[in-house]
N, CA, C and O atoms as CSV, one atom per row, in Angstrom:
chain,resi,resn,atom,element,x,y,z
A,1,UNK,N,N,22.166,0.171,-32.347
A,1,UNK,CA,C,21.380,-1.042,-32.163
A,1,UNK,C,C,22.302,-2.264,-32.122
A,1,UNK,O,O,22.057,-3.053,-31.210
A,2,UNK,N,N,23.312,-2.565,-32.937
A,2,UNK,CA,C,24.370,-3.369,-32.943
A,2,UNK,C,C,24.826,-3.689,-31.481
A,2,UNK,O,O,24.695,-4.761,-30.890
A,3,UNK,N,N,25.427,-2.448,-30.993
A,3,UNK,CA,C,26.102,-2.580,-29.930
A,3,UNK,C,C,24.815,-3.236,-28.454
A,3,UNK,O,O,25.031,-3.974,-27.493
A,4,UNK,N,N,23.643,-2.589,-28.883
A,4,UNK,CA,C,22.790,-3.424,-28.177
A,4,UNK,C,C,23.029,-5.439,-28.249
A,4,UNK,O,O,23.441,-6.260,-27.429
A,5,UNK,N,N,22.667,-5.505,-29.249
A,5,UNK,CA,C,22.644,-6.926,-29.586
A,5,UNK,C,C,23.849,-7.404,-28.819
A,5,UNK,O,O,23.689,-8.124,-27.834
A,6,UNK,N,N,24.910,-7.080,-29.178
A,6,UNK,CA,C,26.647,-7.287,-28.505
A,6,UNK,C,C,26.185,-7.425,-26.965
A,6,UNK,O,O,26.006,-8.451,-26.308
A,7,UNK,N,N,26.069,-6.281,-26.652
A,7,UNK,CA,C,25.329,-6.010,-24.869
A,7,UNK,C,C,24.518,-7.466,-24.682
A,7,UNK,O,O,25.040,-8.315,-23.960
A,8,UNK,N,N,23.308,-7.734,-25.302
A,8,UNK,CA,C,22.706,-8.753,-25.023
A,8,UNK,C,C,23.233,-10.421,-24.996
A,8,UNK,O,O,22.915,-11.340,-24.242
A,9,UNK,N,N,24.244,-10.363,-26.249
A,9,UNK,CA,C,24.778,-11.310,-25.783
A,9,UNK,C,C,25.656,-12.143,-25.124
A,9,UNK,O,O,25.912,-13.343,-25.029
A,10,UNK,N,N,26.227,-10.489,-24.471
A,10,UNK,CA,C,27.313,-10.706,-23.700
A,10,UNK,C,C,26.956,-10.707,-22.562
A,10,UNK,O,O,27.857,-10.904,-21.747
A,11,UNK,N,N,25.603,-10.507,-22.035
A,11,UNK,CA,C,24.734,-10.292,-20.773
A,11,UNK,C,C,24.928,-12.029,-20.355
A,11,UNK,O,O,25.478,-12.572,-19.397
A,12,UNK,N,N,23.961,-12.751,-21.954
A,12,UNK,CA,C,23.710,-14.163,-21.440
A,12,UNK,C,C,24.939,-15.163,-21.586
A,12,UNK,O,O,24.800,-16.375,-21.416
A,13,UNK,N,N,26.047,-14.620,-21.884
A,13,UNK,CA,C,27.271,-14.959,-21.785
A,13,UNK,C,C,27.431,-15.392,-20.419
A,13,UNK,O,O,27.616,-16.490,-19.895
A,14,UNK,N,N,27.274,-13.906,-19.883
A,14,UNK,CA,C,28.002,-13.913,-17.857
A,14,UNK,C,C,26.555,-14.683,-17.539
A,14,UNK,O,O,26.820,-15.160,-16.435
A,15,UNK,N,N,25.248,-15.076,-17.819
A,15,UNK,CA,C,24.422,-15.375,-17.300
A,15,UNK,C,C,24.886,-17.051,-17.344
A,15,UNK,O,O,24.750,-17.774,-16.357
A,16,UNK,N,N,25.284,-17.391,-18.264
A,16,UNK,CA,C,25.259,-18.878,-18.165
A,16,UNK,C,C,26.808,-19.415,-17.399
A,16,UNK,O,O,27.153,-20.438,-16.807
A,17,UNK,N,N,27.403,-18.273,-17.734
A,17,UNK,CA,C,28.789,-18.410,-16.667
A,17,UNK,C,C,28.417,-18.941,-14.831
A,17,UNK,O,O,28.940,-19.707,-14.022
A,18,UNK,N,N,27.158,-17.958,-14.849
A,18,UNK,CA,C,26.848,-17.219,-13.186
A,18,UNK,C,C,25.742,-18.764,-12.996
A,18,UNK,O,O,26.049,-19.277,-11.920
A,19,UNK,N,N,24.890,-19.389,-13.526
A,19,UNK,CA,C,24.672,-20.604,-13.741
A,19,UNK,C,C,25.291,-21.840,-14.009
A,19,UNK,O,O,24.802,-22.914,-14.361
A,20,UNK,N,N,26.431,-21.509,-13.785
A,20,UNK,CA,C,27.270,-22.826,-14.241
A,20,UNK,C,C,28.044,-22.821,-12.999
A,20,UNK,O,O,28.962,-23.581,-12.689
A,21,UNK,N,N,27.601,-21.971,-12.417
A,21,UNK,CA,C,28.570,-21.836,-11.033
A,21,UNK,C,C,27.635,-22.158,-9.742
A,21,UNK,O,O,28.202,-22.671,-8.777
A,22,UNK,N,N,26.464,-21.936,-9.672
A,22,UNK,CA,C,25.233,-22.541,-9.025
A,22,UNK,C,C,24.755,-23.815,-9.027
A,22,UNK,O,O,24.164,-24.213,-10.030
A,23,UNK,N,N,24.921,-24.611,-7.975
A,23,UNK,CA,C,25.071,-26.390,-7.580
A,23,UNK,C,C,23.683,-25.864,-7.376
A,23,UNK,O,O,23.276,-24.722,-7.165
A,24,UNK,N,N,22.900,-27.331,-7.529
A,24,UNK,CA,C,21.576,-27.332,-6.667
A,24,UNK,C,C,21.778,-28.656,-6.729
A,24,UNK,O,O,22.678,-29.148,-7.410
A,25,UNK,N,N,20.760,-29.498,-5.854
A,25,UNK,CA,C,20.527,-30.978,-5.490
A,25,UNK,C,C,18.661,-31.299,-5.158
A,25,UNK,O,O,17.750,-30.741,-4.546
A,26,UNK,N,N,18.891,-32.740,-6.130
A,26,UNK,CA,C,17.793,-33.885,-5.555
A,26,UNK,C,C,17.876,-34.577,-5.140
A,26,UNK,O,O,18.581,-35.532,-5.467
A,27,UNK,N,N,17.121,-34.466,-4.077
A,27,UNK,CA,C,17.713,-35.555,-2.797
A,27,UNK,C,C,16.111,-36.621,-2.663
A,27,UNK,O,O,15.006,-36.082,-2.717
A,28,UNK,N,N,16.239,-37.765,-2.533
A,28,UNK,CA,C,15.311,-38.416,-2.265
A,28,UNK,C,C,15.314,-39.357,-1.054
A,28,UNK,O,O,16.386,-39.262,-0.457
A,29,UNK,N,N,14.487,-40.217,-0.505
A,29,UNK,CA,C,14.279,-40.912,0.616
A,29,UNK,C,C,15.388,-40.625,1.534
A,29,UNK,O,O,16.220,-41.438,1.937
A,30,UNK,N,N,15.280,-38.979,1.907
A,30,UNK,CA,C,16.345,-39.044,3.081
A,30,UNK,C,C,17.718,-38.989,2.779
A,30,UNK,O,O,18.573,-39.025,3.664
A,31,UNK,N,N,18.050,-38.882,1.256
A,31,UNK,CA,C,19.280,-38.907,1.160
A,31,UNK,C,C,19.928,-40.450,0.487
A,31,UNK,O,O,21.115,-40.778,0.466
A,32,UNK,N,N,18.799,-41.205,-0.011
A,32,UNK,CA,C,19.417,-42.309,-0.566
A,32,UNK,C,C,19.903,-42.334,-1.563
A,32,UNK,O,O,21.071,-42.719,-1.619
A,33,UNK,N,N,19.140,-41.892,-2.886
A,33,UNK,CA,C,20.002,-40.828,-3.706
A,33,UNK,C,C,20.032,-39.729,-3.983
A,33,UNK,O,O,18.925,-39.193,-4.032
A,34,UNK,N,N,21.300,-38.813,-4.310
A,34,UNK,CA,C,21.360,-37.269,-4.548
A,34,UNK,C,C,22.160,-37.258,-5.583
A,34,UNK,O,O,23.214,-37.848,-5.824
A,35,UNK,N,N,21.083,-35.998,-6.560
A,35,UNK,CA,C,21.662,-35.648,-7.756
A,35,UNK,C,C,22.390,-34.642,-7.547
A,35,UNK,O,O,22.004,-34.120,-6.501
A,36,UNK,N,N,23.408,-33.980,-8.071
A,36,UNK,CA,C,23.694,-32.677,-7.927
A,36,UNK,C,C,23.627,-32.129,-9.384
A,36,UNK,O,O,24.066,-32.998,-10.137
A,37,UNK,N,N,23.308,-31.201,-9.948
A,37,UNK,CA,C,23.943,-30.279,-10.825
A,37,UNK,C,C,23.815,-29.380,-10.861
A,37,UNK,O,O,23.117,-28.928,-9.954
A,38,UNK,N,N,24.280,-28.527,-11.750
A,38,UNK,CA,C,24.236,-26.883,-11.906
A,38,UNK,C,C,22.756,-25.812,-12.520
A,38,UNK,O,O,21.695,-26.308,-12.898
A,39,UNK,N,N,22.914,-24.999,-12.502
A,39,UNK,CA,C,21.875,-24.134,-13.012
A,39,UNK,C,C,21.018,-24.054,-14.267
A,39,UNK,O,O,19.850,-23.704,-14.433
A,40,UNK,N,N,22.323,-24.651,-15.420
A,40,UNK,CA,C,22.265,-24.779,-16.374
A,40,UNK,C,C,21.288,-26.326,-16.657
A,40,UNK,O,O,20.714,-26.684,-17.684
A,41,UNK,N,N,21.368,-26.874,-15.577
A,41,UNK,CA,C,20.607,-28.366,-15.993
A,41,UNK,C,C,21.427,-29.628,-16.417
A,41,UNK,O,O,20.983,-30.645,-16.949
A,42,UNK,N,N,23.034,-29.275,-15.982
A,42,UNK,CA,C,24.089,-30.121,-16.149
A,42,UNK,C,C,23.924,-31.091,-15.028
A,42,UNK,O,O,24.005,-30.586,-13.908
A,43,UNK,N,N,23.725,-32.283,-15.083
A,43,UNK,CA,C,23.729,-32.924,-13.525
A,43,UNK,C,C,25.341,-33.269,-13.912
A,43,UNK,O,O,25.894,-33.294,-15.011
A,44,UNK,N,N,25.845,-33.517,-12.608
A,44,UNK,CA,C,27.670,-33.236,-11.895
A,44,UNK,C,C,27.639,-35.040,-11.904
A,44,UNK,O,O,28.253,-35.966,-12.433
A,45,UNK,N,N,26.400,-34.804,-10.869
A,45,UNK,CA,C,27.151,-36.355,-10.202
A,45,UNK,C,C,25.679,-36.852,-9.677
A,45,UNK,O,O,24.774,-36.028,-9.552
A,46,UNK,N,N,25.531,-37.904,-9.448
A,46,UNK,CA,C,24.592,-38.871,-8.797
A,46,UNK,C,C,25.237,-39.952,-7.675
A,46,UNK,O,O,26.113,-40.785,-7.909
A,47,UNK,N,N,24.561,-39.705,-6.398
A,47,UNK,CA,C,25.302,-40.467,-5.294
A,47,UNK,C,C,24.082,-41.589,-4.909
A,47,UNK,O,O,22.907,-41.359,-5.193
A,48,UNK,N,N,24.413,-42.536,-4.388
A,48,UNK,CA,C,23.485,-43.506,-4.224
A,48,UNK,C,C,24.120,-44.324,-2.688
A,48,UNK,O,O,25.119,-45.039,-2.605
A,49,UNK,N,N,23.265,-43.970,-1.702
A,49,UNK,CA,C,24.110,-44.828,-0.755
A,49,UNK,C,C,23.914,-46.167,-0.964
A,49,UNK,O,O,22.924,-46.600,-1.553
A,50,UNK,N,N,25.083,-47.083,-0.371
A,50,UNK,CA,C,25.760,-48.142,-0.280
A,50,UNK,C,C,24.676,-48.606,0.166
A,50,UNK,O,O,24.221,-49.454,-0.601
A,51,UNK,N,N,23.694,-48.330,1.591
A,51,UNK,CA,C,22.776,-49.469,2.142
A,51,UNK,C,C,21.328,-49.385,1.141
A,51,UNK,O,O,20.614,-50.384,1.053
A,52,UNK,N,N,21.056,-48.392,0.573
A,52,UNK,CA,C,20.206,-48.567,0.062
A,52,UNK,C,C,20.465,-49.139,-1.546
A,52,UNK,O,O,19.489,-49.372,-2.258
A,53,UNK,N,N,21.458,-49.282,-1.901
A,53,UNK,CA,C,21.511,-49.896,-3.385
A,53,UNK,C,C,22.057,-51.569,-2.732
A,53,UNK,O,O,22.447,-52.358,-3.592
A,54,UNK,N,N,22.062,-51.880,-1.775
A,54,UNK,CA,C,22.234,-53.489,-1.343
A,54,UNK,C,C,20.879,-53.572,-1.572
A,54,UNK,O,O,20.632,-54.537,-2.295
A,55,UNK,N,N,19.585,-52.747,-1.141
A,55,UNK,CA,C,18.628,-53.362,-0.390
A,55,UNK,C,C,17.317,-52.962,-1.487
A,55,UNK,O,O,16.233,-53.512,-1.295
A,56,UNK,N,N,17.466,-52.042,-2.565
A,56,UNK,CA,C,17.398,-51.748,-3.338
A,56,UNK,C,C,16.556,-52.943,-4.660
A,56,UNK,O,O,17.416,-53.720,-5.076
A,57,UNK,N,N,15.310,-53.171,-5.253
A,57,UNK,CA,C,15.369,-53.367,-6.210
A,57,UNK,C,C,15.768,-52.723,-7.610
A,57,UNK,O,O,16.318,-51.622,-7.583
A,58,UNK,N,N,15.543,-53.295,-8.740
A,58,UNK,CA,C,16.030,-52.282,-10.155
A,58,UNK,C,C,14.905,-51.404,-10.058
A,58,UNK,O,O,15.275,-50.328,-9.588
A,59,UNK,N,N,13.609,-51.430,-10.326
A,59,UNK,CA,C,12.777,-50.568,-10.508
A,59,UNK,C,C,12.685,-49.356,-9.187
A,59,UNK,O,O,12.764,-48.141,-9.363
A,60,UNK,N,N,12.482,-50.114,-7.739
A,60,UNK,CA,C,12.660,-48.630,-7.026
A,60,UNK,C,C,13.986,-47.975,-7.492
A,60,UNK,O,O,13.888,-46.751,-7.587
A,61,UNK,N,N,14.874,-48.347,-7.721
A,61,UNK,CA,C,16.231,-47.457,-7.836
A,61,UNK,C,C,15.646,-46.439,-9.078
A,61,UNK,O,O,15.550,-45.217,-8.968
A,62,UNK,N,N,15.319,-47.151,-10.155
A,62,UNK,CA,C,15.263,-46.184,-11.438
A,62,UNK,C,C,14.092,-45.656,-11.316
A,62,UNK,O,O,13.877,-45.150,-12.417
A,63,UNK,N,N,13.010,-45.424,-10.500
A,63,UNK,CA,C,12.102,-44.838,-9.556
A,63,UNK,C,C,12.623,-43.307,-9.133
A,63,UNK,O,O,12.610,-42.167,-9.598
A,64,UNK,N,N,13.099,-44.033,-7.927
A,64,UNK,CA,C,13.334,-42.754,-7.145
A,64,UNK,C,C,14.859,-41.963,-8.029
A,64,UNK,O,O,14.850,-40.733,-7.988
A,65,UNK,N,N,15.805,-42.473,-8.607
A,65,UNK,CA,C,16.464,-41.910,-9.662
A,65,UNK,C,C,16.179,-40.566,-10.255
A,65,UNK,O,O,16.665,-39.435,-10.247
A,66,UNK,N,N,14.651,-41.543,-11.038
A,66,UNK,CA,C,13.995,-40.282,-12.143
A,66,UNK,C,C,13.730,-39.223,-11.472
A,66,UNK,O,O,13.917,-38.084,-11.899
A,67,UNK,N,N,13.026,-39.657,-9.778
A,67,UNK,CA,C,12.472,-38.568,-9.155
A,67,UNK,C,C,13.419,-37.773,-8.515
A,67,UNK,O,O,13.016,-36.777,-7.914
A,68,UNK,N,N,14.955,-38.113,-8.545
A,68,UNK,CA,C,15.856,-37.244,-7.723
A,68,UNK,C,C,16.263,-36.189,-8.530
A,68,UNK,O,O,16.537,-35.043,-8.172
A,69,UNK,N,N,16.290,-36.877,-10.146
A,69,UNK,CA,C,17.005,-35.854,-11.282
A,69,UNK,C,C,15.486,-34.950,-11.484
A,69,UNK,O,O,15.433,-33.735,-11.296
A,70,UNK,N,N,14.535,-35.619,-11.815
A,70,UNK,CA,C,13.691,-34.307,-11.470
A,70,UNK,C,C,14.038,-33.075,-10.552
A,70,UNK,O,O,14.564,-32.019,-10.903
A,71,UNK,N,N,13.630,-33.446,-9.316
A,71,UNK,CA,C,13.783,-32.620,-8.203
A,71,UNK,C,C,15.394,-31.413,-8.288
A,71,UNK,O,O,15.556,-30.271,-7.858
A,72,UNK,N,N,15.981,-32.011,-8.764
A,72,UNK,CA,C,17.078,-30.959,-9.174
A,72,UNK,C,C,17.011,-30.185,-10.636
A,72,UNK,O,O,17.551,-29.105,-10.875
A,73,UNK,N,N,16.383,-30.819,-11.376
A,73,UNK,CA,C,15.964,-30.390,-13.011
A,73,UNK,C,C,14.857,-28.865,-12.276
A,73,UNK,O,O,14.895,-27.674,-12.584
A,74,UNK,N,N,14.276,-29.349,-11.597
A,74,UNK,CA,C,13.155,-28.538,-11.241
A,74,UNK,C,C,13.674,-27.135,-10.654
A,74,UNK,O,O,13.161,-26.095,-11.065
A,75,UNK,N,N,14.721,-27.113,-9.666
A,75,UNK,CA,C,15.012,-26.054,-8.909
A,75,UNK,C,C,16.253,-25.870,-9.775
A,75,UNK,O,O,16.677,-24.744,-9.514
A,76,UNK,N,N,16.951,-26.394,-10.592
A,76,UNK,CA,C,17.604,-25.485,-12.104
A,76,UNK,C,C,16.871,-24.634,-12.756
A,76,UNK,O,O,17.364,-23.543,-13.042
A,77,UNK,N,N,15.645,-24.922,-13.100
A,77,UNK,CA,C,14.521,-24.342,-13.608
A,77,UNK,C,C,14.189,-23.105,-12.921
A,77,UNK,O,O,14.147,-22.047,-13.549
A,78,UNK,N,N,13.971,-23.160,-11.781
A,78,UNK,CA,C,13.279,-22.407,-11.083
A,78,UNK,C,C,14.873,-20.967,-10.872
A,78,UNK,O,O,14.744,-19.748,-10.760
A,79,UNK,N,N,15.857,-21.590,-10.887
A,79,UNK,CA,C,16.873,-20.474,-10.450
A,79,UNK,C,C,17.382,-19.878,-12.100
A,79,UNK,O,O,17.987,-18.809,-12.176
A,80,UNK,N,N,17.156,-20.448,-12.980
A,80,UNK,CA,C,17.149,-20.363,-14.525
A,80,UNK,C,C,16.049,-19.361,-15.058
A,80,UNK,O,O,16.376,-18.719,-16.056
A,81,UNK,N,N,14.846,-19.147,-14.556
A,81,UNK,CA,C,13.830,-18.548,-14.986
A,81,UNK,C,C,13.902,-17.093,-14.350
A,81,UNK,O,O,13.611,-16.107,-15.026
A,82,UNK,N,N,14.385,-16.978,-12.742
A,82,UNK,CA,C,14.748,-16.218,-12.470
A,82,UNK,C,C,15.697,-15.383,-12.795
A,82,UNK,O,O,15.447,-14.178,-12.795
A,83,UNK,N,N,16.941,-15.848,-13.129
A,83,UNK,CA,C,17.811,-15.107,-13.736
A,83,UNK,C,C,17.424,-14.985,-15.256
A,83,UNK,O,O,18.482,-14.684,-15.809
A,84,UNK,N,N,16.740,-15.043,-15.911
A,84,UNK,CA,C,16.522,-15.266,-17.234
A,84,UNK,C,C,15.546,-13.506,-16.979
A,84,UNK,O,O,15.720,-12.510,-17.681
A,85,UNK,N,N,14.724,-13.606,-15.968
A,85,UNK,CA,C,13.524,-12.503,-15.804
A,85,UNK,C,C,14.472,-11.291,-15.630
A,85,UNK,O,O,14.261,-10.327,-16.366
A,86,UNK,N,N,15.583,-11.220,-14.661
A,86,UNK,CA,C,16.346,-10.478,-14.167
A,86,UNK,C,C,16.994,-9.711,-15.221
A,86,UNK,O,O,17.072,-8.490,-15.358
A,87,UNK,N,N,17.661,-11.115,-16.287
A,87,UNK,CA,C,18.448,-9.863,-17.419
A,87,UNK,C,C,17.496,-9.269,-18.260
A,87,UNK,O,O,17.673,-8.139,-18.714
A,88,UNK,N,N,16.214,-10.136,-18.573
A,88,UNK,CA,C,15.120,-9.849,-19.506
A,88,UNK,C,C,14.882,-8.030,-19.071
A,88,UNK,O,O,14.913,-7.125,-19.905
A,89,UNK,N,N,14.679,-7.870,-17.742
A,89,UNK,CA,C,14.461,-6.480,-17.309
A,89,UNK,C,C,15.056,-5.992,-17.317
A,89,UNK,O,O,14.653,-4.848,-17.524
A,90,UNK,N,N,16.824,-6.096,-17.120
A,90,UNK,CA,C,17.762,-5.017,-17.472
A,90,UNK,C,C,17.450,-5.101,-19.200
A,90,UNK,O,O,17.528,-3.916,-19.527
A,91,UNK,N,N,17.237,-5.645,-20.058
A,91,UNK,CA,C,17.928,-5.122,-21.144
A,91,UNK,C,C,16.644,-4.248,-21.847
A,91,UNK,O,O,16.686,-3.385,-22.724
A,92,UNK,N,N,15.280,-4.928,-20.975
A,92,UNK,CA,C,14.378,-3.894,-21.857
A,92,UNK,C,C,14.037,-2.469,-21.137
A,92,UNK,O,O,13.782,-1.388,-21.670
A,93,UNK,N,N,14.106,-2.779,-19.894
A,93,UNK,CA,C,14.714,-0.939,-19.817
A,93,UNK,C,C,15.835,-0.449,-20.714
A,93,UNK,O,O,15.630,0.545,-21.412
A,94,UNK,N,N,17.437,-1.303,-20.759
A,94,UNK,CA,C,17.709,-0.361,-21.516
A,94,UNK,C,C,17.507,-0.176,-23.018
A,94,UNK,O,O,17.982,0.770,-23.645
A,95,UNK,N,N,16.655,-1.298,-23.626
A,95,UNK,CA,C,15.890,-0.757,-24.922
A,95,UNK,C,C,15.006,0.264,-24.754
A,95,UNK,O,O,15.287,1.243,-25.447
A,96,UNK,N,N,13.888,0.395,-23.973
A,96,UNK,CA,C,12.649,1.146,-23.568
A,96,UNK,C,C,13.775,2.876,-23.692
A,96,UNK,O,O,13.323,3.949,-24.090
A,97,UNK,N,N,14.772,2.709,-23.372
A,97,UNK,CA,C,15.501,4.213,-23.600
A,97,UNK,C,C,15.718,4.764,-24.679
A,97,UNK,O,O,15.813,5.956,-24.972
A,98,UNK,N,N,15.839,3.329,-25.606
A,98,UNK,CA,C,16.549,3.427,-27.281
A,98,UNK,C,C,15.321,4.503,-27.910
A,98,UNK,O,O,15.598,5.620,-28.347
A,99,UNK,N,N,13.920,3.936,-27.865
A,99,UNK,CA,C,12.378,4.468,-27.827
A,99,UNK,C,C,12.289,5.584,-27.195
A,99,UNK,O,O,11.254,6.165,-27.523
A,100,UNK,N,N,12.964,6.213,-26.354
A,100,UNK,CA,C,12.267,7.243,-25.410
A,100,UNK,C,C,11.532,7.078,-24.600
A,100,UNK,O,O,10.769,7.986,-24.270
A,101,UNK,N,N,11.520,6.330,-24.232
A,101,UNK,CA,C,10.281,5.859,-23.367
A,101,UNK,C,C,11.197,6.104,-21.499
A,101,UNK,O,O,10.576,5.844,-20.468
């Protein structure tokens, strides 16, 4: 059973490795700003073009902002849950063996 546990946490070891290596992006109005970050829900970087932060008030900026880091929070999520389901099923098959089952 030990060596299970070890197994498991060495599974979500390479899992957050294999997520930390997966970019995703929120992109808003076309590209005015884009978030990037990783799988894990790390945002990298935030880009903001030049014509739209001239033309830009404070509130649309911290507007569409919230809504860019969303939009990438969201599809972290979504590639996070998946791989989360993926090891969830390798490891309880190989518990379901420990059982006989």
């Amino acid at each position: 059973m030990f060596d299970k546990i070890l197994e498991a946490q060495q599974k979500a070891g390479e899992m957050k490795k294999r997520l930390d290596g997966i970019t995703v992006t929120g992109a808003v109005e076309g590209g005015k700003i884009t978030v990037t970050a990783n799988a894990n829900k790390v945002v990298q970087s935030i880009v903001i073009s030049d014509e739209f932060l001239r033309e830009a008030d404070k509130d649309e900026l911290e507007e569409l902002l919230v809504t860019a880091v969303n939009k990438a929070m969201e599809q972290a999520d979504n590639i996070n849950q998946s791989e989360m389901a993926a090891m969830t099923k390798n490891m309880f098959g190989d518990l379901g063996g420990m059982f006989g089952q």
